[in-house]
PyMOL Python script that loads the backbone (N, CA, C, O; Angstrom):
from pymol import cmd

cmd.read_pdbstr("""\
ATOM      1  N   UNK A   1      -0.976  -3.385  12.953  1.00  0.00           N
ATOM      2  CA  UNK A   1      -0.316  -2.622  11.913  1.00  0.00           C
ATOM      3  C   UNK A   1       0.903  -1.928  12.521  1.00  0.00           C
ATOM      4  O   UNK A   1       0.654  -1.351  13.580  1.00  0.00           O
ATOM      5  N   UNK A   2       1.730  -1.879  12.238  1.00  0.00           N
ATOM      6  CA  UNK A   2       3.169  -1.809  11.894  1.00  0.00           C
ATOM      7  C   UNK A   2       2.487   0.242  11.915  1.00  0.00           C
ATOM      8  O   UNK A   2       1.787   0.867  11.119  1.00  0.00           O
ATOM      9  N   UNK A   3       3.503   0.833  13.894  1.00  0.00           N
ATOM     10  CA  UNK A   3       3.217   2.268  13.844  1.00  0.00           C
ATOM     11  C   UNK A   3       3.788   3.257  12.809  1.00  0.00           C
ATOM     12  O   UNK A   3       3.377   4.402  12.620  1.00  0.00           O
ATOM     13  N   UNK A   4       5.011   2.507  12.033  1.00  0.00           N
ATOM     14  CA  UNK A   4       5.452   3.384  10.950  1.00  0.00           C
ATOM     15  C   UNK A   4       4.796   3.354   9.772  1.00  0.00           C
ATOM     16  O   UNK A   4       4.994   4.288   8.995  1.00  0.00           O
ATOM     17  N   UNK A   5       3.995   2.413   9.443  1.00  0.00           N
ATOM     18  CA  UNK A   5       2.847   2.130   8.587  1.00  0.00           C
ATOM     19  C   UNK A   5       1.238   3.108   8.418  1.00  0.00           C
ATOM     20  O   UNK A   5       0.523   3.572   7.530  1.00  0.00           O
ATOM     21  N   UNK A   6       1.290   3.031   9.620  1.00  0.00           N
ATOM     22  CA  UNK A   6       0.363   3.709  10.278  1.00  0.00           C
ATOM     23  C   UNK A   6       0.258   5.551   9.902  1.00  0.00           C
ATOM     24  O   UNK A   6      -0.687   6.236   9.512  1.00  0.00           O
ATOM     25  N   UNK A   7       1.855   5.931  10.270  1.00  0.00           N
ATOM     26  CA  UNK A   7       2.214   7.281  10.357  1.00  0.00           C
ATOM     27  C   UNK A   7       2.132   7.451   8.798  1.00  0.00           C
ATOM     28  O   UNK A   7       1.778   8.522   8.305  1.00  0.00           O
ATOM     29  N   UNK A   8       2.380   6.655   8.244  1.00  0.00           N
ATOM     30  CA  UNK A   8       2.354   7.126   6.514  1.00  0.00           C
ATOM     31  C   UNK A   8       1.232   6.919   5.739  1.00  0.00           C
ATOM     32  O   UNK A   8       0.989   7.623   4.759  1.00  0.00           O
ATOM     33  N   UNK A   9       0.497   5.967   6.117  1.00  0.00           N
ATOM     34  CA  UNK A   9      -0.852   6.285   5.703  1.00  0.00           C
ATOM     35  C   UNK A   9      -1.556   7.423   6.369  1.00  0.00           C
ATOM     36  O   UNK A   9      -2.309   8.002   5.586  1.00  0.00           O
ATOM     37  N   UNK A  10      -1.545   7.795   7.279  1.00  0.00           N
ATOM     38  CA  UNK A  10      -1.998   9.269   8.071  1.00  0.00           C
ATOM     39  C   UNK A  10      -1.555  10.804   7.322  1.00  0.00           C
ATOM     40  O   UNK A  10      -2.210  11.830   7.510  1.00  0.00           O
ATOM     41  N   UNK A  11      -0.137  10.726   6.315  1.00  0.00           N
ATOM     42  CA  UNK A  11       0.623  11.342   5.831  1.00  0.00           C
ATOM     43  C   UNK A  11      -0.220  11.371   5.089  1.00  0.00           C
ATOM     44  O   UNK A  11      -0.897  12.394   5.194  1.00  0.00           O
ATOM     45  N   UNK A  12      -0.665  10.403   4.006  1.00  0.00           N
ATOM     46  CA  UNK A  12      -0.977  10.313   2.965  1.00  0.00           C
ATOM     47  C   UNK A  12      -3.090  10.756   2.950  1.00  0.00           C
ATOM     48  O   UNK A  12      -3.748  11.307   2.067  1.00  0.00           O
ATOM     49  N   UNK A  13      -3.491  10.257   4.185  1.00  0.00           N
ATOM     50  CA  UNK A  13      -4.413  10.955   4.503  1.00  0.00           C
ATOM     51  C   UNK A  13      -4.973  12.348   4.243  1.00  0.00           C
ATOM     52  O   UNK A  13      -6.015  12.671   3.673  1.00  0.00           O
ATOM     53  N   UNK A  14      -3.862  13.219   4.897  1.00  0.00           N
ATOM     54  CA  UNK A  14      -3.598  14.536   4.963  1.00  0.00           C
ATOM     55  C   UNK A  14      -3.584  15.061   3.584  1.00  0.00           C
ATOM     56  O   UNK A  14      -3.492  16.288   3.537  1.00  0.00           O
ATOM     57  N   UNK A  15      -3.642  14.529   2.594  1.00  0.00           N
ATOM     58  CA  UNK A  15      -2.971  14.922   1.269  1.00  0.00           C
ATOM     59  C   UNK A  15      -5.017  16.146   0.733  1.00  0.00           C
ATOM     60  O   UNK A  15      -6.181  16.121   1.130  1.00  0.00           O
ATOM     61  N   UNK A  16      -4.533  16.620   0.118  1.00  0.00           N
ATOM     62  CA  UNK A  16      -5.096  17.648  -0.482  1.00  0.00           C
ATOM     63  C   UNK A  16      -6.504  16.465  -1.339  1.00  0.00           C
ATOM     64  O   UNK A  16      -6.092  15.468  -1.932  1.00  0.00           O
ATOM     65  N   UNK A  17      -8.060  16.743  -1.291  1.00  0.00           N
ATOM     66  CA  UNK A  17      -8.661  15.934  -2.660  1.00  0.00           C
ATOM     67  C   UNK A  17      -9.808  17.213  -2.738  1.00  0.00           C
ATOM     68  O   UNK A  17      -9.644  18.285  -2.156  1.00  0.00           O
ATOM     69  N   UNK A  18     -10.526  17.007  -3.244  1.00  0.00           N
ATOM     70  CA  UNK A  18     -11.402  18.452  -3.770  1.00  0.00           C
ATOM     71  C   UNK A  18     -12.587  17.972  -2.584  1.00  0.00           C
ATOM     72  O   UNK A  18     -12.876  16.914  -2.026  1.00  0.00           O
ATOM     73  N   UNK A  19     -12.895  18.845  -2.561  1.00  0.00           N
ATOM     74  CA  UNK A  19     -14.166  18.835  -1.110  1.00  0.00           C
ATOM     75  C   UNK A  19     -13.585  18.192   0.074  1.00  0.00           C
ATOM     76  O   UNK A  19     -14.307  18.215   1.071  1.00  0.00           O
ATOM     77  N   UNK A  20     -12.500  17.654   0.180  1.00  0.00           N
ATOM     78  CA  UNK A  20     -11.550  16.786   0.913  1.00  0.00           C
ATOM     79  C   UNK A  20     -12.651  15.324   0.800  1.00  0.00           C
ATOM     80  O   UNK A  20     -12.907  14.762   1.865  1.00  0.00           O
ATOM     81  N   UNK A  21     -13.055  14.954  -0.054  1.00  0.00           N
ATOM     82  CA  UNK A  21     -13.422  13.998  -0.205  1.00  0.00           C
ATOM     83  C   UNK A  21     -12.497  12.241  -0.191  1.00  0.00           C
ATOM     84  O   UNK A  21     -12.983  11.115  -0.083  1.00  0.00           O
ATOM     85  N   UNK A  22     -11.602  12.514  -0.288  1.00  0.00           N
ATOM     86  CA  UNK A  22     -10.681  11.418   0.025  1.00  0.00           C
ATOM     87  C   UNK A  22     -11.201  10.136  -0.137  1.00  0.00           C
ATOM     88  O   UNK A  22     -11.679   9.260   0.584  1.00  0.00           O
ATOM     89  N   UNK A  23     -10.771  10.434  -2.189  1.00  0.00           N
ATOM     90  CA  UNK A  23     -11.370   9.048  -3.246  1.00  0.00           C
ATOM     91  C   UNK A  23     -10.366   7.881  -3.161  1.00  0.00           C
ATOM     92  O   UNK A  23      -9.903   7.170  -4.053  1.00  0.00           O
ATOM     93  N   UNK A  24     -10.188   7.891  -1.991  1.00  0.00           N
ATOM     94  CA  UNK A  24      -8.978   6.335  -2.160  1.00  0.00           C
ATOM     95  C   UNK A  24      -9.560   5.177  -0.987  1.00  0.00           C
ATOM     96  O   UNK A  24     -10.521   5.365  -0.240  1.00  0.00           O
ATOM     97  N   UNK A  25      -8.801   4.084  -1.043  1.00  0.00           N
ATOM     98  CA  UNK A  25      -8.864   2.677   0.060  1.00  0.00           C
ATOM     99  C   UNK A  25      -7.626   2.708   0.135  1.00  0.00           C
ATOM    100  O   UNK A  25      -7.062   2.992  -0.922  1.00  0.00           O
ATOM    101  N   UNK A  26      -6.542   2.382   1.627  1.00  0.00           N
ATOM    102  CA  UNK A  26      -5.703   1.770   1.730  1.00  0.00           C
ATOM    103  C   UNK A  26      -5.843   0.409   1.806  1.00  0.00           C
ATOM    104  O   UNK A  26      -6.930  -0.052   2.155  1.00  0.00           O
ATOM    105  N   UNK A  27      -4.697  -0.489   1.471  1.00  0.00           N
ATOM    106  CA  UNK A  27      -4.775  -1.977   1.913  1.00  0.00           C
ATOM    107  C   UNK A  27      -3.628  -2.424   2.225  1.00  0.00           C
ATOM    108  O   UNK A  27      -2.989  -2.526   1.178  1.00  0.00           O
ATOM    109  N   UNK A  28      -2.797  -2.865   3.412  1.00  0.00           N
ATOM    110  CA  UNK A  28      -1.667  -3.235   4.132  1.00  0.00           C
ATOM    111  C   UNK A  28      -1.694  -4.898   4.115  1.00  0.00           C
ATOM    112  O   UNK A  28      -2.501  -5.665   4.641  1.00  0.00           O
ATOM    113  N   UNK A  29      -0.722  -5.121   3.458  1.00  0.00           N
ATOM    114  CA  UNK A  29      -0.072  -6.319   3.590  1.00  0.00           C
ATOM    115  C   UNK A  29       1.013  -6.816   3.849  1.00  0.00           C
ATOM    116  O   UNK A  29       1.805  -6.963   2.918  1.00  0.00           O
ATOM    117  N   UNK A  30       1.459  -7.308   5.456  1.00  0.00           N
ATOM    118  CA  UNK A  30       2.992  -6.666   5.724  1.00  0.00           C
ATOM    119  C   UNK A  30       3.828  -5.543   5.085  1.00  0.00           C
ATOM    120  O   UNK A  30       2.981  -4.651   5.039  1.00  0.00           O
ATOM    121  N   UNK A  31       4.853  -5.064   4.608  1.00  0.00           N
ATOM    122  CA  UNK A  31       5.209  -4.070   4.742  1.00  0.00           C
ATOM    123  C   UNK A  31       5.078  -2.884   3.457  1.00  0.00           C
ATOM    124  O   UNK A  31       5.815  -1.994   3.035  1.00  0.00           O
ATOM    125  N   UNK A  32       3.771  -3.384   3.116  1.00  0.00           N
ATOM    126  CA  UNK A  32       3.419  -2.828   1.333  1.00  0.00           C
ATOM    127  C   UNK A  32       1.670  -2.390   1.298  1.00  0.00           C
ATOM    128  O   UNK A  32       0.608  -3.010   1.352  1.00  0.00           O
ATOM    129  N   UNK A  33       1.996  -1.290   1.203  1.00  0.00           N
ATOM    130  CA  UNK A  33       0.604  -0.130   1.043  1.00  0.00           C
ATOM    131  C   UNK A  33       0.147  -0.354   0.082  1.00  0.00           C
ATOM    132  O   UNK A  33       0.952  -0.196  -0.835  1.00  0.00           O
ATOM    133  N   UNK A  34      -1.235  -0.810  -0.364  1.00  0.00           N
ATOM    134  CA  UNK A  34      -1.748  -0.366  -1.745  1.00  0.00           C
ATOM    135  C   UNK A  34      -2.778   0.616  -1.611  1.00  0.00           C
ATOM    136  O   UNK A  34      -3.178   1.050  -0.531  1.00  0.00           O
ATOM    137  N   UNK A  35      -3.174   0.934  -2.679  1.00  0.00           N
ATOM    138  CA  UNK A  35      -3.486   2.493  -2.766  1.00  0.00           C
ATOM    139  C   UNK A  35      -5.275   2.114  -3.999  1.00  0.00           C
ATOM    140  O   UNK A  35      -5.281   1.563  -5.100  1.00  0.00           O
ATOM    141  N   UNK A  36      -6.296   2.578  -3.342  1.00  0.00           N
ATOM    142  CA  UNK A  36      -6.822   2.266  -4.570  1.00  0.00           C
ATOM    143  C   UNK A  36      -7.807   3.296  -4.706  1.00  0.00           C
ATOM    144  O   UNK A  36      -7.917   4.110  -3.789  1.00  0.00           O
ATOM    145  N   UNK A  37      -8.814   3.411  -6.096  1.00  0.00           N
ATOM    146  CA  UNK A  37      -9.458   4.109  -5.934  1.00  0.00           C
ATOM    147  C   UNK A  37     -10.955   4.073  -5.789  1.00  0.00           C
ATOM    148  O   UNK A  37     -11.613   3.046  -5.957  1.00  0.00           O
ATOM    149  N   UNK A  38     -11.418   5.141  -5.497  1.00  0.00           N
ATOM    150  CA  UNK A  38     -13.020   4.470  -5.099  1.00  0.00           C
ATOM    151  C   UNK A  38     -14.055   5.575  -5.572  1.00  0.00           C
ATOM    152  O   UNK A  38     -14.590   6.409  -4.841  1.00  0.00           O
ATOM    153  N   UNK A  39     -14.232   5.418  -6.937  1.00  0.00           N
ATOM    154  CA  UNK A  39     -14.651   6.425  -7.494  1.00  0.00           C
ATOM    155  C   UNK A  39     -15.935   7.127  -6.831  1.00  0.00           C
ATOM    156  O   UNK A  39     -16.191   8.330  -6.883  1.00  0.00           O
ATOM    157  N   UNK A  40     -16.876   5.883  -6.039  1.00  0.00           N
ATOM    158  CA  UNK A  40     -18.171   6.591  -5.516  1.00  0.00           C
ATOM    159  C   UNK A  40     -18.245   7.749  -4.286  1.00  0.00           C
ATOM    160  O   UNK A  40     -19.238   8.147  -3.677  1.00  0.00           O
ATOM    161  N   UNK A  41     -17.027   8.087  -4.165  1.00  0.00           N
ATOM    162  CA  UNK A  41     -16.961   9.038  -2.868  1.00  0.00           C
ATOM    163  C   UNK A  41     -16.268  10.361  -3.577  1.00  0.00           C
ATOM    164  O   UNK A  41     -15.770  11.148  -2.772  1.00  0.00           O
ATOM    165  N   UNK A  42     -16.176  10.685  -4.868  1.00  0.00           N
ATOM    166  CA  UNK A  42     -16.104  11.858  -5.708  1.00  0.00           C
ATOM    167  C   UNK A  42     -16.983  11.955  -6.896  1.00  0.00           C
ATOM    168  O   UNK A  42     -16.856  11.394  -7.985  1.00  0.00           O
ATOM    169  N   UNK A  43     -17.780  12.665  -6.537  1.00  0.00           N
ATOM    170  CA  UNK A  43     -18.848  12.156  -7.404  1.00  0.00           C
ATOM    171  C   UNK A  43     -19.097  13.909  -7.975  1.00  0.00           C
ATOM    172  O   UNK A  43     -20.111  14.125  -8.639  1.00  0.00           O
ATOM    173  N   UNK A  44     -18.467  14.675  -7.778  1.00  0.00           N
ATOM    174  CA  UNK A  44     -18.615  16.481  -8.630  1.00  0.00           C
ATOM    175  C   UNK A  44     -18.249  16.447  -9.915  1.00  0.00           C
ATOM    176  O   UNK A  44     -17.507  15.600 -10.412  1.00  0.00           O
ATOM    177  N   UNK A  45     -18.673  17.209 -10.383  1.00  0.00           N
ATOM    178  CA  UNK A  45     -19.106  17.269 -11.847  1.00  0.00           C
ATOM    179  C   UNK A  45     -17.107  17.720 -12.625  1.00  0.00           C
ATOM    180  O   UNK A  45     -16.667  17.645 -13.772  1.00  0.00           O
ATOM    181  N   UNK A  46     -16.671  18.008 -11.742  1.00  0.00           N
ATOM    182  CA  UNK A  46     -15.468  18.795 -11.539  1.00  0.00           C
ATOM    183  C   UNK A  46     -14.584  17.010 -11.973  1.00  0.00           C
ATOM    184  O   UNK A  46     -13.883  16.904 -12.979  1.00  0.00           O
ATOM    185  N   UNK A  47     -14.796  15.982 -11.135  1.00  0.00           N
ATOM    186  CA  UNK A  47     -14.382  15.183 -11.260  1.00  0.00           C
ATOM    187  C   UNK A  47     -14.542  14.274 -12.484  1.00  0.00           C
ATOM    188  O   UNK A  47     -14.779  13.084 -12.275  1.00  0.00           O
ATOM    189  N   UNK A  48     -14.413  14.819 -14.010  1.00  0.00           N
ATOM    190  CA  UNK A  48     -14.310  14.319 -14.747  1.00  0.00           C
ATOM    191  C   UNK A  48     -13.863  13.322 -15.326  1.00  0.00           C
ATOM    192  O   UNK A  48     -12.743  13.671 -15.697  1.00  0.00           O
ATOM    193  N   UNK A  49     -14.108  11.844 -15.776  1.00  0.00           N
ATOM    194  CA  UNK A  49     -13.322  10.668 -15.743  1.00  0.00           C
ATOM    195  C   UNK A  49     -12.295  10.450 -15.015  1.00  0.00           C
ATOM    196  O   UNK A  49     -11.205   9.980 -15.341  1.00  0.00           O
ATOM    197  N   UNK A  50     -12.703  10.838 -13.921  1.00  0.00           N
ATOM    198  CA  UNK A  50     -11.780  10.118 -12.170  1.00  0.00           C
ATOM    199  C   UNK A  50     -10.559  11.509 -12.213  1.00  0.00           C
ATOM    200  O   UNK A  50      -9.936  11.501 -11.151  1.00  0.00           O
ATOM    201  N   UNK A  51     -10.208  12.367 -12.918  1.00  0.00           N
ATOM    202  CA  UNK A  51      -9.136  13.054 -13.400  1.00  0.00           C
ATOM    203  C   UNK A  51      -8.722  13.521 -11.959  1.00  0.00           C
ATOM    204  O   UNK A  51      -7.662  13.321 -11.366  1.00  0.00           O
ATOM    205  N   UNK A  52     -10.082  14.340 -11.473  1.00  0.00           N
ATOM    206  CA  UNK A  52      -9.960  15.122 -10.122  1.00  0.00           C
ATOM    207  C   UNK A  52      -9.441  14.258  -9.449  1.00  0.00           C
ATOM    208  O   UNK A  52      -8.485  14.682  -8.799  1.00  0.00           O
ATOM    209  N   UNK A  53      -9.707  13.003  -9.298  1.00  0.00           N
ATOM    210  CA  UNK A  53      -9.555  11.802  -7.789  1.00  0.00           C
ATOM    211  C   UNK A  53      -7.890  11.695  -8.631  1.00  0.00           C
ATOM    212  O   UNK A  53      -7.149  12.585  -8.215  1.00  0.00           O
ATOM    213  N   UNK A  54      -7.573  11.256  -9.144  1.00  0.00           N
ATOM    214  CA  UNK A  54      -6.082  11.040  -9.769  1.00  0.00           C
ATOM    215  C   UNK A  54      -5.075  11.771  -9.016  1.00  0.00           C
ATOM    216  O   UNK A  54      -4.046  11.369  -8.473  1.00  0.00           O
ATOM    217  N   UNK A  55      -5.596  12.943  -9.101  1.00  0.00           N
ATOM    218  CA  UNK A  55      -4.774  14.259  -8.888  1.00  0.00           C
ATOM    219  C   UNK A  55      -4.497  14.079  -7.385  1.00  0.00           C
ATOM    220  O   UNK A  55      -3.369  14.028  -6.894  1.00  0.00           O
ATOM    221  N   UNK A  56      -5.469  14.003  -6.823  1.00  0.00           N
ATOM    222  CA  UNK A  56      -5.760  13.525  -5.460  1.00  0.00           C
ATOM    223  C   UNK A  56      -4.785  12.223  -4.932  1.00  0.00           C
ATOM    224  O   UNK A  56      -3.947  12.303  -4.034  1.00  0.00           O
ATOM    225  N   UNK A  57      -5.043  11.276  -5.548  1.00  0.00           N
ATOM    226  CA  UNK A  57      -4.080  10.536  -5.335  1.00  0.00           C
ATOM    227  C   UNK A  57      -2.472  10.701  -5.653  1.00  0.00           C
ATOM    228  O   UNK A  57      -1.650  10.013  -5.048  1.00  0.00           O
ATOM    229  N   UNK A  58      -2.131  11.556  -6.536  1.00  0.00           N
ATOM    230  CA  UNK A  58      -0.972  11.852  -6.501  1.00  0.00           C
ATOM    231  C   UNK A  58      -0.481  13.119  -5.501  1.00  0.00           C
ATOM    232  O   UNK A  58       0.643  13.616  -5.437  1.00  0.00           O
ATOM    233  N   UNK A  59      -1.544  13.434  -4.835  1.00  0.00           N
ATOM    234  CA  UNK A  59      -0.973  14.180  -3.527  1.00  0.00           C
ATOM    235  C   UNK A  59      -0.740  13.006  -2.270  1.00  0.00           C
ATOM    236  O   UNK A  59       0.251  12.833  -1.561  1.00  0.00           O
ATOM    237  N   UNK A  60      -1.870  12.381  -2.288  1.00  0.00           N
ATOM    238  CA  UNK A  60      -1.675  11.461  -1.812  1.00  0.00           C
ATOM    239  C   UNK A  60      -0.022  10.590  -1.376  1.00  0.00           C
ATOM    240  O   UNK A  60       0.638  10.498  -0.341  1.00  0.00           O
ATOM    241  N   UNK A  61       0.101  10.181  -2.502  1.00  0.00           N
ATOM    242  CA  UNK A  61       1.098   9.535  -2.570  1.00  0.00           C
ATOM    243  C   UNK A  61       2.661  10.193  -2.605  1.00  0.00           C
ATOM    244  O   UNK A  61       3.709   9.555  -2.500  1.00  0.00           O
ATOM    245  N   UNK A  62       2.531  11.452  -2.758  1.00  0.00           N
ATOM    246  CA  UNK A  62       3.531  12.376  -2.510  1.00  0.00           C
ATOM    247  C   UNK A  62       3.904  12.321  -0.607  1.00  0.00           C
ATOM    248  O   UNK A  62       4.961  11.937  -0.106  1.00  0.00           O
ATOM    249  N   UNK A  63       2.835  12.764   0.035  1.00  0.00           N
ATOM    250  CA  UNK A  63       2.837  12.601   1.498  1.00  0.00           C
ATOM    251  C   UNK A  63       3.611  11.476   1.642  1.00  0.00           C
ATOM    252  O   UNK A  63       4.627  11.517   2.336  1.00  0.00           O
ATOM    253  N   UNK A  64       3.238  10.408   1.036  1.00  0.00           N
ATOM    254  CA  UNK A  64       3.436   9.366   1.470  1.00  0.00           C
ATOM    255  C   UNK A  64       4.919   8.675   1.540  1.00  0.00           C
ATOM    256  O   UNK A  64       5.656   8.013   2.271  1.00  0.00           O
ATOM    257  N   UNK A  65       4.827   9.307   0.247  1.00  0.00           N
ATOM    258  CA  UNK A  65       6.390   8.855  -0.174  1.00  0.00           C
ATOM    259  C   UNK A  65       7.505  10.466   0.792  1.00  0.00           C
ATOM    260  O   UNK A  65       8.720  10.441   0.988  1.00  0.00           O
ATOM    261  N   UNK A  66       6.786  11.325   1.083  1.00  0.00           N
ATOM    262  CA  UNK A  66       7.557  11.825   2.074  1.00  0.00           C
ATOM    263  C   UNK A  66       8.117  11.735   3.609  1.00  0.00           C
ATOM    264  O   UNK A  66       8.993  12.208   4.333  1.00  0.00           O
ATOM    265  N   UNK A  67       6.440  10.316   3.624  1.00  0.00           N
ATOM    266  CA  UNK A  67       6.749  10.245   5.143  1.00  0.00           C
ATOM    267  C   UNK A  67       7.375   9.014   5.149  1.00  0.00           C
ATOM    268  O   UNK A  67       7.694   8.785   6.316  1.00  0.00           O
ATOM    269  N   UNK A  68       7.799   7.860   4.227  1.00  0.00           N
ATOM    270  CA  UNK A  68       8.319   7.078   4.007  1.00  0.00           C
ATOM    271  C   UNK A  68       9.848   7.400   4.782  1.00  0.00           C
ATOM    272  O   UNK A  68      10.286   7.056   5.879  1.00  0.00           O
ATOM    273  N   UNK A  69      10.461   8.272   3.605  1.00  0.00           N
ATOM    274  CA  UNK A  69      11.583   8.849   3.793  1.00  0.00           C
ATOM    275  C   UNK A  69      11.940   9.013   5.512  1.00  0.00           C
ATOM    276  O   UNK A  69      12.737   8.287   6.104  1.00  0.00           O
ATOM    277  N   UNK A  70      11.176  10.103   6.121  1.00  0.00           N
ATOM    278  CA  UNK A  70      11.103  10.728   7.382  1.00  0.00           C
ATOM    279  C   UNK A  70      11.327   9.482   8.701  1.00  0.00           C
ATOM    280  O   UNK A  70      11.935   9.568   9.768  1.00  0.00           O
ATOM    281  N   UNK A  71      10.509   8.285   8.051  1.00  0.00           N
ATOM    282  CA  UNK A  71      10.325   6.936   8.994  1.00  0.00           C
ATOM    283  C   UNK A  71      11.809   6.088   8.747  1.00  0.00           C
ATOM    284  O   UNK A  71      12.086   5.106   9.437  1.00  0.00           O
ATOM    285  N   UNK A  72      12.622   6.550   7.782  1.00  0.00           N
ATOM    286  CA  UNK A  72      13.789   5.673   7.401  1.00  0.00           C
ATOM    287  C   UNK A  72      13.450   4.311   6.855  1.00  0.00           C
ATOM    288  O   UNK A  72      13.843   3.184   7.156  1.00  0.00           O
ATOM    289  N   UNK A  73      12.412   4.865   5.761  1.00  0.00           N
ATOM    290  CA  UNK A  73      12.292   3.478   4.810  1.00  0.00           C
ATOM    291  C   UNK A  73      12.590   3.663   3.636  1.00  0.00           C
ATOM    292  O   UNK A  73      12.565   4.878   3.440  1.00  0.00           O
ATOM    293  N   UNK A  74      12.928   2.992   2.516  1.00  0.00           N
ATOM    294  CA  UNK A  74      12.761   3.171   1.444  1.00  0.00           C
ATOM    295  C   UNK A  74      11.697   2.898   0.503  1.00  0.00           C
ATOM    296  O   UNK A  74      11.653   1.686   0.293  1.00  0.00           O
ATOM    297  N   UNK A  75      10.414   3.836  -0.452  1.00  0.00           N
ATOM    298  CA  UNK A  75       9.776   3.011  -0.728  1.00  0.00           C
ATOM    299  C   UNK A  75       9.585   2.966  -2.559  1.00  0.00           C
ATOM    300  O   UNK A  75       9.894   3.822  -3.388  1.00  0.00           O
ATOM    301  N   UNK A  76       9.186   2.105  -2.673  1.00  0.00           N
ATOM    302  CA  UNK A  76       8.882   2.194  -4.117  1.00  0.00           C
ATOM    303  C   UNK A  76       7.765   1.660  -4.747  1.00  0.00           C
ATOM    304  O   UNK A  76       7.334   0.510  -4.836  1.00  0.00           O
ATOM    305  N   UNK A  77       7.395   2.711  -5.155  1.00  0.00           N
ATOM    306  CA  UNK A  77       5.891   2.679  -6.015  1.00  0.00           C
ATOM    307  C   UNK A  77       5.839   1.955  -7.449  1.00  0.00           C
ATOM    308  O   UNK A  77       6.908   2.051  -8.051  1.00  0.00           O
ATOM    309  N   UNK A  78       5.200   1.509  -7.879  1.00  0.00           N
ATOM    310  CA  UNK A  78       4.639   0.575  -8.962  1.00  0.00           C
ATOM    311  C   UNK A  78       2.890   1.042  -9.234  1.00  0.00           C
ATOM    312  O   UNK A  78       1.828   0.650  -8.751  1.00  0.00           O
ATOM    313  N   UNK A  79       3.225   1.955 -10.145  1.00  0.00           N
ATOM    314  CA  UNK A  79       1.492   1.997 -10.895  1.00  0.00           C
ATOM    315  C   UNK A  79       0.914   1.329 -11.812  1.00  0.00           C
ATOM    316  O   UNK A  79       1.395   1.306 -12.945  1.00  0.00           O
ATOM    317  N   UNK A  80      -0.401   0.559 -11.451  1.00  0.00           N
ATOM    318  CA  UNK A  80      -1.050  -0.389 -11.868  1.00  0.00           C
ATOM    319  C   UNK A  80      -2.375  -0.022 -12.839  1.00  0.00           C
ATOM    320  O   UNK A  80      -3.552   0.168 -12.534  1.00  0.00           O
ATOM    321  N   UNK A  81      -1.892  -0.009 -13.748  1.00  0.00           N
ATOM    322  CA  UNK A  81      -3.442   0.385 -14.731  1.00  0.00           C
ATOM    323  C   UNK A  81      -3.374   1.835 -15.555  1.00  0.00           C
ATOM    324  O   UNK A  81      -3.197   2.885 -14.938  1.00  0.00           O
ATOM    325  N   UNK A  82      -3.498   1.807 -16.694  1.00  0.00           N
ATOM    326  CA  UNK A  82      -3.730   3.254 -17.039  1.00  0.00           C
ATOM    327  C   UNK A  82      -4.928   3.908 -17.406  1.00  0.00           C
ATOM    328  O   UNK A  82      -4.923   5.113 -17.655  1.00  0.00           O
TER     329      UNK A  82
END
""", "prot")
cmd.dss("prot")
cmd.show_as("cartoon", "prot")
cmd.util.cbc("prot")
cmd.orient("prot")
């Protein structure tokens, strides 16, 4: 894996989830992160139809897209599913 790859999924790691439960999967395929979710690792009552994990992932992906920047990449996100 590609160390600037690396550093931004670690970014995105870091991101804020409730209990720090950290409801996501990365998946790297040359130079493109996907992001997914994994509902069985937020399982609080708090986490109402995935809402909590969502939120989570959009911290997530904030990091991410900050450390993008920081690494001198450009990146662009595409959300899949509503």
């Amino acid at each position: 894996m590609n160390e600037h790859i690396r550093k931004i999924i670690e970014a995105g790691i870091r991101a804020p989830s409730g209990d720090n439960c950290q409801p996501w999967r990365f998946q790297v395929a040359e130079n493109r992160i996907d992001l997914f979710n994994v509902p069985d690792r937020d399982t609080s009552l708090y986490n109402y139809r995935q809402r909590a994990s969502l939120v989570a992932h959009g911290a997530c992906i904030e990091n991410m897209m900050i450390a993008t920047s920081v690494h001198g990449y450009q990146a662009k996100l595409t959300f899949l599913g509503s």
